[in-house]
N, C-alpha and C positions, 0 to 999 in steps of 0.2 A: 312495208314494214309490218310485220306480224304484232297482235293484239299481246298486251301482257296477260299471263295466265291468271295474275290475279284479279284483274278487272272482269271476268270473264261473268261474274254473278249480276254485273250490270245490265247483261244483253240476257237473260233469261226473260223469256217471257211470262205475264203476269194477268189471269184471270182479272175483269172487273164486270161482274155477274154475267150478263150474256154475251158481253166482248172481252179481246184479249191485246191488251196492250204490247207491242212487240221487243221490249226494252224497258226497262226504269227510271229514263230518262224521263219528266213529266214537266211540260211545260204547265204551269200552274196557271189561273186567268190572272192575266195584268194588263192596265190600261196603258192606251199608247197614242190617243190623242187623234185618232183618224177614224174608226169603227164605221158608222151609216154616214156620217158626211165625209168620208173618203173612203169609202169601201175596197175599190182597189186596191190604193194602199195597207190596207189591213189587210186585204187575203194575199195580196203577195210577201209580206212582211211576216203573216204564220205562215206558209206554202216554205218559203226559204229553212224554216226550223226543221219542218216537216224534212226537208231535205238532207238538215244537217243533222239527222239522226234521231228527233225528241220523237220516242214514242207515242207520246200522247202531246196533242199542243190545242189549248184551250184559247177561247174568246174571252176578251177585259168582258166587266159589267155588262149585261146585255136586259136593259130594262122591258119590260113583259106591257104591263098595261098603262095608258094615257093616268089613271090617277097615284103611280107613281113612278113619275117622271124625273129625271135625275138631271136636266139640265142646269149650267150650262155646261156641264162636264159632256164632252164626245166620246159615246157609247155605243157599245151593238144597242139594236135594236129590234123587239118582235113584237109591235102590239097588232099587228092583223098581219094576215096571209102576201098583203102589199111589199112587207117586210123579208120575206124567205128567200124572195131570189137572190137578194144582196148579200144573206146569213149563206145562200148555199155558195154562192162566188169563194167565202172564203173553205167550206168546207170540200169543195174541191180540189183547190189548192194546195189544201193536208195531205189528203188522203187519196190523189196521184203520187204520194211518196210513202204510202204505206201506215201513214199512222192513224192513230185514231184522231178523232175533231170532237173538241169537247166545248159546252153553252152552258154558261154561269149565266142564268136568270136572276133579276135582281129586281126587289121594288125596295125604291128607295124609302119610304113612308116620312116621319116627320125626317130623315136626311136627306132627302129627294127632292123638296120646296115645290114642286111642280110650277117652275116658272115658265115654260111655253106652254103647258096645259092648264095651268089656272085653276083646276083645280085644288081645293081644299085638302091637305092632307092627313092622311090616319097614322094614329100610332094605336098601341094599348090602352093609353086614357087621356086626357085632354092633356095638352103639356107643351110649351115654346117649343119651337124648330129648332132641331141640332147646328149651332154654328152660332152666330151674330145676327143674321138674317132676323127682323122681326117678324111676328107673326106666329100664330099656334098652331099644331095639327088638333084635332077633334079625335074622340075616342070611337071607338069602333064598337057596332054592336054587334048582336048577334048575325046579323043578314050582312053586314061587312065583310066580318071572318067569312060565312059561307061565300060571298061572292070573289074576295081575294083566294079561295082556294079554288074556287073553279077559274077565274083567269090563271092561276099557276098551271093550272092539266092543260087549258088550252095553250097556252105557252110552250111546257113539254111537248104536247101533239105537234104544233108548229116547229119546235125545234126540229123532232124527230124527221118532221116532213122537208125540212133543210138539207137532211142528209147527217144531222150530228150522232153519233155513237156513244157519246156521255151528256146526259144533261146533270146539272148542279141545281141542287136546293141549298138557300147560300144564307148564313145566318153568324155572319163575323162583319170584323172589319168599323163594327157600328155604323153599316151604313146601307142597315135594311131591316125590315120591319120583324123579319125572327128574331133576330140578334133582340131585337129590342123586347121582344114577347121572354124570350130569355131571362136578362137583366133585371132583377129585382127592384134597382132605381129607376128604371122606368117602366115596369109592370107592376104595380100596386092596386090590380083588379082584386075584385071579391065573388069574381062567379067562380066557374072550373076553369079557365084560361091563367086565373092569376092564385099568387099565394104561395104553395108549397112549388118546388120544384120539377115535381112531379104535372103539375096544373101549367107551370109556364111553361113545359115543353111539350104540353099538349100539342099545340097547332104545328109545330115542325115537325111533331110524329104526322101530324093525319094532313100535310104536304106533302111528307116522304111516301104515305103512304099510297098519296090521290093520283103522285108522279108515277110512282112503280104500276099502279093499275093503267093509270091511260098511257102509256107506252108498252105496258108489257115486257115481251122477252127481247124489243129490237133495240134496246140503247142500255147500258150501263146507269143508274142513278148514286153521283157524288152529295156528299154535304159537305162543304165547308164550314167549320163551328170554330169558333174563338174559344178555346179552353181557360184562356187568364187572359184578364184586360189590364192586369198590371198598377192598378188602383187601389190593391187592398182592399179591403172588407164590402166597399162600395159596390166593387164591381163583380163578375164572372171572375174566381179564381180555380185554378187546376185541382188542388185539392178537396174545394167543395163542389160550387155547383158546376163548374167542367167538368168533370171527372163526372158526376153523379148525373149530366145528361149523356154523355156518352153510353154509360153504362146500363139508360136506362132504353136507348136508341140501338144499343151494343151489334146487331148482327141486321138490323132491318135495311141500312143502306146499301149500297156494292162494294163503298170506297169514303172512307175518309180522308178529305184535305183538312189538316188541323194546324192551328197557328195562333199566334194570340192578337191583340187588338189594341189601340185603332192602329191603322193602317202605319202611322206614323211609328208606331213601337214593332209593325209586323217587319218592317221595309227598313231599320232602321240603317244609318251610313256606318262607312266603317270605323270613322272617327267616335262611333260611341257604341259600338257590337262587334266582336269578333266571330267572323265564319260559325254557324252552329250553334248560336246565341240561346236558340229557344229549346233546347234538347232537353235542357234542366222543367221546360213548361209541358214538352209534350211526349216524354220518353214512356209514358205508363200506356196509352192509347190501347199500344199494341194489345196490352196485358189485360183487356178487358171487352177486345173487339178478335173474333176471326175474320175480318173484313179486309183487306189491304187500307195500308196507309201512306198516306204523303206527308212529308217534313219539309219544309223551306228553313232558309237560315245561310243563306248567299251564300253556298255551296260552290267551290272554285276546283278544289281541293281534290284529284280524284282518288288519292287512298282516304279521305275522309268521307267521302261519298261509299266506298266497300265500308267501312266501315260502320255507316249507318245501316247498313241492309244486315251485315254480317252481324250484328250487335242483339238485332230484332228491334229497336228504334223505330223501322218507316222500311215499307215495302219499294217504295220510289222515290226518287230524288225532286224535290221538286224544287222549279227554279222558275225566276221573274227576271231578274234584272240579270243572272251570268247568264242565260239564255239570250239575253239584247246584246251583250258584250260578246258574245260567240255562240252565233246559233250553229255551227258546225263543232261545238264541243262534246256530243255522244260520238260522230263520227271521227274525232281524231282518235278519241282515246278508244276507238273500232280499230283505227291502220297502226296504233301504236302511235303517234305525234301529240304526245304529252307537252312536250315542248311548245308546240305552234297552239296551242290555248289562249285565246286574249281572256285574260282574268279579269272580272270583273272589281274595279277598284272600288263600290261601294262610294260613291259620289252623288247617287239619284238624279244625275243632269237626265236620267231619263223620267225621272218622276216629275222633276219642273213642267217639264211640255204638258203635262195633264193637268198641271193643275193654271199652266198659261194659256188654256186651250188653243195645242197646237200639235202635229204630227213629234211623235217623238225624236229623240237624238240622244247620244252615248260617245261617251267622250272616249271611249278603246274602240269602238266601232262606228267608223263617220258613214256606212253604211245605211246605219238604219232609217228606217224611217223614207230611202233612198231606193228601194229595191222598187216600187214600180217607177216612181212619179221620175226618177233619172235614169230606170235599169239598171243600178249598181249593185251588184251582187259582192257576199262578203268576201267570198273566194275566189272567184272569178275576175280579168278583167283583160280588158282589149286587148292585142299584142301591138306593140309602136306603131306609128305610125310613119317613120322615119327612121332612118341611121343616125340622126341627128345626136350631139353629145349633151352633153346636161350636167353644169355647174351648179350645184346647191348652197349655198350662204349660209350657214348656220346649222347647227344641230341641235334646236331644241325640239319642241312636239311637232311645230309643222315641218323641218329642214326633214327630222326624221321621216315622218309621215311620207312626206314627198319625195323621198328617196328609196323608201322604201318599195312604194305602189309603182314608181317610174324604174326599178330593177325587176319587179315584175312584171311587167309591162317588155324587158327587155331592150330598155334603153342602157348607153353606157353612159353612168354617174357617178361624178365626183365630189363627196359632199366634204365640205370646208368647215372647219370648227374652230374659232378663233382660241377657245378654253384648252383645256388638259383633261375634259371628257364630255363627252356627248349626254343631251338631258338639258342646257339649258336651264331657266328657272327650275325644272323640275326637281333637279339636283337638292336646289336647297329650300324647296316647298314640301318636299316628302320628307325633310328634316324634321319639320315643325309638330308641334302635338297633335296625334292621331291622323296622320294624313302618310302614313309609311306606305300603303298601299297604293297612292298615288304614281310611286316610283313607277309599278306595271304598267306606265303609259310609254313610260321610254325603254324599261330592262326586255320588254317584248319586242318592240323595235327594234334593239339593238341586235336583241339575237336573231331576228329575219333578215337583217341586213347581213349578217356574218354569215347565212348562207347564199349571199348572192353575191358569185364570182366577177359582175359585170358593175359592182360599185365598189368605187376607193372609198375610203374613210382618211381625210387629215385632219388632223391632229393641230391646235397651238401654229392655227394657218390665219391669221388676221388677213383679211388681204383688200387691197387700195383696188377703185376702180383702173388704173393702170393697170396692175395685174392682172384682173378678172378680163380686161379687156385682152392681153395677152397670149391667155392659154388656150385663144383658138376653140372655146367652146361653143355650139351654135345656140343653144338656149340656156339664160341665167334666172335659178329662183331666187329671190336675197328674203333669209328666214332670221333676221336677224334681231329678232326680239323686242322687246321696250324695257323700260325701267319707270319706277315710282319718281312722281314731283315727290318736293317738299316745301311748296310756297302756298298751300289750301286749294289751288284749282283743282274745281270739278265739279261737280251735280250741285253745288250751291253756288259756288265763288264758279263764275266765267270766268275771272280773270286773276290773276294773281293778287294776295294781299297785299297793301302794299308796305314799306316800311319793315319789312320783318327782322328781326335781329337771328340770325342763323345761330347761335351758341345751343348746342342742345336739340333742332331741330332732326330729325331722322328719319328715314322712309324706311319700308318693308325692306328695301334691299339691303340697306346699315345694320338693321338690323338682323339679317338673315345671316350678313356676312360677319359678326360678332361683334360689331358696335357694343362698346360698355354702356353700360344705364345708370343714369341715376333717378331715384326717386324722388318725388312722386313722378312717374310714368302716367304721362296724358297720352292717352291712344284716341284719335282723332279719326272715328268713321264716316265717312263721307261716299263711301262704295258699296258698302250694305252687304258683300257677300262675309267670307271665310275669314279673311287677312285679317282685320281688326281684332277678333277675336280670337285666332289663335294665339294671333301676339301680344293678346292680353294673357294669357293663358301660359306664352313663355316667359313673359315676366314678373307674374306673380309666383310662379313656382323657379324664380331664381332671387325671391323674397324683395321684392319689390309691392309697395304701396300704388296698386292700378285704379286713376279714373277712365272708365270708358265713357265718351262724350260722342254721340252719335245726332245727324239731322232726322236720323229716323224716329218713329215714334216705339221701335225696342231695339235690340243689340242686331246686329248681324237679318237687319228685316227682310233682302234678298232670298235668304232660307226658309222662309216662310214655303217656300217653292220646292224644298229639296227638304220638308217636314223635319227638318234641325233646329228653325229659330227655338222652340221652347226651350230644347236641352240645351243649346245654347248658352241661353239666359241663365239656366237656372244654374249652369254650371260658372256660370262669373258671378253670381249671387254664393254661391257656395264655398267660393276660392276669395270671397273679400272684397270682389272689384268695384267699387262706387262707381253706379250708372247715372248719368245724364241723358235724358232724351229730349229731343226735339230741339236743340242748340247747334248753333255754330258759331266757327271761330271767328269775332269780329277784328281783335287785334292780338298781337305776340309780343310779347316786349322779353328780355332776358330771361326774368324767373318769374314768369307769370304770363298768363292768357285771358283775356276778356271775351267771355263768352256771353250771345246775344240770343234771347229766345224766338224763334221760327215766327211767332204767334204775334207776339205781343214788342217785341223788341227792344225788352225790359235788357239791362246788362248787368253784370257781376263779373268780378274781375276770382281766378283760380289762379295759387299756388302751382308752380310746376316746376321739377326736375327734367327729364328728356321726354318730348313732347315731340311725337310718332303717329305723322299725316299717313293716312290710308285715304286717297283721295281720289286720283288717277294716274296713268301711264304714260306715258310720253312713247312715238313708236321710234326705233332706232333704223331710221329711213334714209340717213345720209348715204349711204353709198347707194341704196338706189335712186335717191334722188338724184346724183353727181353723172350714175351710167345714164341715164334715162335725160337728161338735160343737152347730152350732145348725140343723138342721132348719128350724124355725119362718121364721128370715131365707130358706133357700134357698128356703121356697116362697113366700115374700114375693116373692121374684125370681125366680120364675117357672122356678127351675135345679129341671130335673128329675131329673137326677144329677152326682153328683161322684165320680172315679173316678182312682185313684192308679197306674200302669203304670211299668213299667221299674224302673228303682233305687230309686224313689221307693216302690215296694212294697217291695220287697225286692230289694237290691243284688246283681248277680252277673255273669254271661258275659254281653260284648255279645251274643250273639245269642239271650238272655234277653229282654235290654231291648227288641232290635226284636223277638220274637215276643210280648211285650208290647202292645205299640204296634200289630202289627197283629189281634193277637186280638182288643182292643178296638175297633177300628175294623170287624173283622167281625162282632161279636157288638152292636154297639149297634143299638137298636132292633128286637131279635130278643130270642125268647123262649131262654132257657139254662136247662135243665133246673136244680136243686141238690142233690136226692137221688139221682140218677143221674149213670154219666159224662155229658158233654157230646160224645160222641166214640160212633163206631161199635167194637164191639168184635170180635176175630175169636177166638170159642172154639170151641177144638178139643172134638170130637167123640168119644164114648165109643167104645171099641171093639165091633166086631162079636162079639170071639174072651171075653171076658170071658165067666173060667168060672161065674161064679158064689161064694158063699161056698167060700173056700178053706181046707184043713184046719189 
């Protein structure tokens, strides 16, 4: 399929000083939870990008020197030469597909804590460590600065010698020591480094400038600069001191990445930014740089993407999280397959993993995170292994999923849907406030499975283990979903409460399904992600009086992972909701609830109208439990397995259920180890220096 004519400004290639990026596709640096402690996995995981068409595809954080250290986040790393061969694993992995390999250097300073190196941390001037963390960084003197700016050349040199084509001078994000040289609230120096603006962006000129000397003409040199932190007057805003360092850095770099700050407002979900968010922050750039420019702002969208170049806005597209959701999305909209795009739905289940330190995952792409340690590639994958036929149970995320990967695979599947449309809970969770996006986990689905000739789709098919035994299929998945209690069990209550008077009580699904409300509305979190709080969210804007009553110590405390809890918060603080923290529900009587403090087990008895448990899931296992209890029949029918995926195993994060749905679909008819992982593993290596028994 031929490329559209108007996409075509996409694939233009684009100068960044002494190299040339092959397209404007530009994977931007983002973390992904593998870097020096799984390096493989990090170079096959940018190698795949590199494949699927990003001209440029950069390294997450790649911290430079032992005294700022950024653990325990899982990071590149280059503090000695020891470091390079693992930095060039992944830069070959790129640029065997043609792109360039780009090194975001980063010291973390007082946001760094240097907890495996122990060392003391610097910032600007003496001042607590960024976060919770007790503890101060010390202020830097003169022989500091000069020594942090000779570790950064040697870093650049080091990069360079990696094999990298762009290295980054990195001062956003708040979560490194320009950024901080920057900011006015935390540069309150009084020599030349601090003061006017001109003073505090001293050291990031004569960085940019120490980089561009000791590399020369072999690598491109990025900045990444936070233009607005979004803080008002407090912080870096665009139209003063962002605007006024660019302008006054204007042509010295090769390239600017520009976005705003912290990380949490740059990345935000889509529940609280729409595609393109920051264009109002960083549309002037252009206007006062001839340098190329990057924009991020979860870019899905490809005439909103022409449109950014076309506009003069941003030289390249830059992407983090649609690049996880589809690193083959420059190459579709190359063949024309606009269509086969997994859009990224703005959920951050890929940000969780960095901040749970763990290899990443993505709830469109069960993929990632997958390409060495299983060899799952996004586009690729085995052809059957059998003739065998394959009944599917369900069609929510994983029934899809695993019908989907097992027609590509070229199996013949029949997937079963007891409902009147396929989507499952997604149906009526993409209903909910700000969560419309979510639907792209199934409407993508849907449309891959309509091009695959070799799977039925029924319709309003409930169907009895008699039946399923029946139809003569040889392998069965049952994707058959779960549903919400409504008796308190879960992360508090093991076991049900007892005594409950049901008048008024209601789960997420009552409510999903259009249960009437009366107030007051007690929304009962006991699960800490999304749920409680959207449903606080739809029923105070259907004028309802909401207390939110959570065991956590704030609303929705799972998000702390997916950088939402604040907005969260602050948006049930703003809509009226009276919060409770750190209670749970001891008893339920009619029109009322006694609630018991976590702590102290002080109680108080609350006022209530419908009172709506977010608590846990029950899995809807009976029909496999019923095939799976008589053997004998299944081989009577010729079913040589039966196999329970997604909720219906065990209930959890959609992007559980779909990498459910397509593990089994990878793994049927293949041999899986049981006493071993099933997975390649990367262990690190004993030292050379080990002295032996020590005294």
């Amino acid at each position: 399929m031929a490329r559209d004519p108007r996409y075509d400004v996409l694939f233009e290639e684009v100068k960044i000083g002494p190299v040339t990026a092959p397209n404007r596709f530009y994977q931007v640096p983002h973390c992904n939870g593998m870097g020096t402690q799984y390096p493989s996995s990090m170079a096959a995981m940018r190698g795949v990008k590199a494949e699927g068409g990003w001209g440029v595809v950069c390294t997450e954080e790649c911290d430079f020197h032992h005294t700022g250290d950024v653990t325990p986040a899982i990071e590149a790393r280059l503090w000695t030469e020891q470091d390079i061969p693992i930095m060039a694993r992944m830069v070959e992995s790129v640029k065997r597909h043609g792109s360039l390999a780009g090194c975001e250097l980063v010291y973390g300073g007082m946001a760094g804590h240097n907890l495996y190196s122990r060392d003391v941390a610097m910032a600007p001037v003496a001042i607590p460590m960024e976060g919770t963390a007790p503890g101060q960084a010390r202020a830097m003197d003169k022989t500091d600065i000069a020594n942090f700016r000779r570790w950064h050349r040697q870093a650049a040199v080091r990069a360079r010698d990696a094999g990298f084509d762009i290295v980054y001078v990195y001062a956003s994000h708040n979560l490194c020591l320009l950024q901080h040289f920057l900011a006015h609230r935390y540069n309150t120096r009084m020599d030349e480094y601090g003061g006017s603006i001109e003073n505090r962006v001293r050291l990031l000129r004569e960085v940019i400038e120490d980089t561009k000397e000791a590399v020369g003409d072999t690598m491109g040199v990025a900045v990444r600069l936070c233009v607005d932190e979004l803080i008002g007057a407090e912080g870096i805003q665009a139209n003063e001191d962002g605007r006024a360092a660019v302008e006054l850095l204007a042509d010295l770099p090769d390239l600017w990445d520009v976005n705003v700050s912290e990380w949490d407002k740059d990345s935000q979900t889509a529940r609280f930014s729409e595609e393109g968010f920051q264009e109002p922050f960083i549309g002037w750039v252009k206007e006062v740089t001839n340098k190329p420019v990057v924009a991020v702002g979860r870019y899905t969208s490809v005439d909103r993407m022409v449109s950014l170049v076309n506009k003069g806005i941003a030289d390249f597209i830059g992407a983090a999280r649609p690049s996880i959701a589809d690193p083959f999305l420059p190459r579709k909209v190359e063949e024309g397959r606009i269509d086969d795009i997994r859009e990224c739905i703005g959920c951050n289940i890929c940000v969780s993993a960095d901040f749970m330190n763990m290899p990443m995952r993505c709830t469109q792409n069960p993929t990632t995170g997958e390409e060495w340690r299983r060899g799952w590639h996004p586009e690729q994958i085995a052809e059957k292994g059998s003739d065998g036929r394959v009944l599917v149970v369900g069609g929510g995320p994983a029934g899809l999923e695993a019908s989907r990967a097992l027609g590509q695979r070229g199996y013949a599947v029949t997937l079963a849907e007891a409902g009147t449309e396929l989507g499952g809970h997604l149906n009526r969770v993409s209903q909910l406030p700000g969560l419309s996006t979510w639907a792209r986990v199934r409407d993508w689905r849907i449309g891959q499975l309509h091009k695959l000739a070799n799977v039925e789709i029924f319709l309003d098919s409930k169907l009895d283990a008699n039946q399923v035994r029946e139809f003569g299929f040889d392998h069965v998945a049952i994707a058959t979903g779960s549903s919400w209690r409504g008796d308190a069990m879960g992360s508090t209550h093991r076991t049900p409460i007892e005594g409950i008077h049901e008048k008024g009580i209601l789960t997420p699904n009552d409510v999903m399904a259009g249960a009437e409300l009366e107030g007051p509305v007690i929304i009962y979190d006991d699960e800490h992600y999304f749920m409680a709080s959207v449903l606080a969210e739809l029923a105070a804007s259907q004028g309802h009086k909401v207390v939110y009553v959570t065991t956590a110590p704030d609303a929705a405390h799972w998000t702390h992972n997916t950088m939402e809890q604040s907005l969260i918060q602050k948006r049930l603080i703003e809509m009226g909701a009276e919060l409770v923290m750190g209670k749970h529900i001891a008893q339920i009587g009619d029109q009322e609830i006694e609630l018991a403090c976590n702590f102290t087990d002080n109680r108080s008895w609350m006022d209530r109208g419908s009172l709506i448990m977010v608590t846990m899931r029950d899995a809807h296992d009976a029909l496999y439990s019923e095939l799976v209890a008589d053997p004998a029949a299944l081989e009577t029918a010729g079913i040589k397995s039966v196999t329970a995926i997604g909720d219906c195993l065990a209930p959890g994060l959609i992007a559980a259920a779909v990498y459910s749905g397509h593990k089994y679909a990878r793994e049927l008819d293949t041999e899986v180890p049981i006493d071993s992982p099933p997975f390649r593993r990367e262990v690190m290596g004993l030292s050379n220096d080990w002295p032996g028994e020590l005294p």
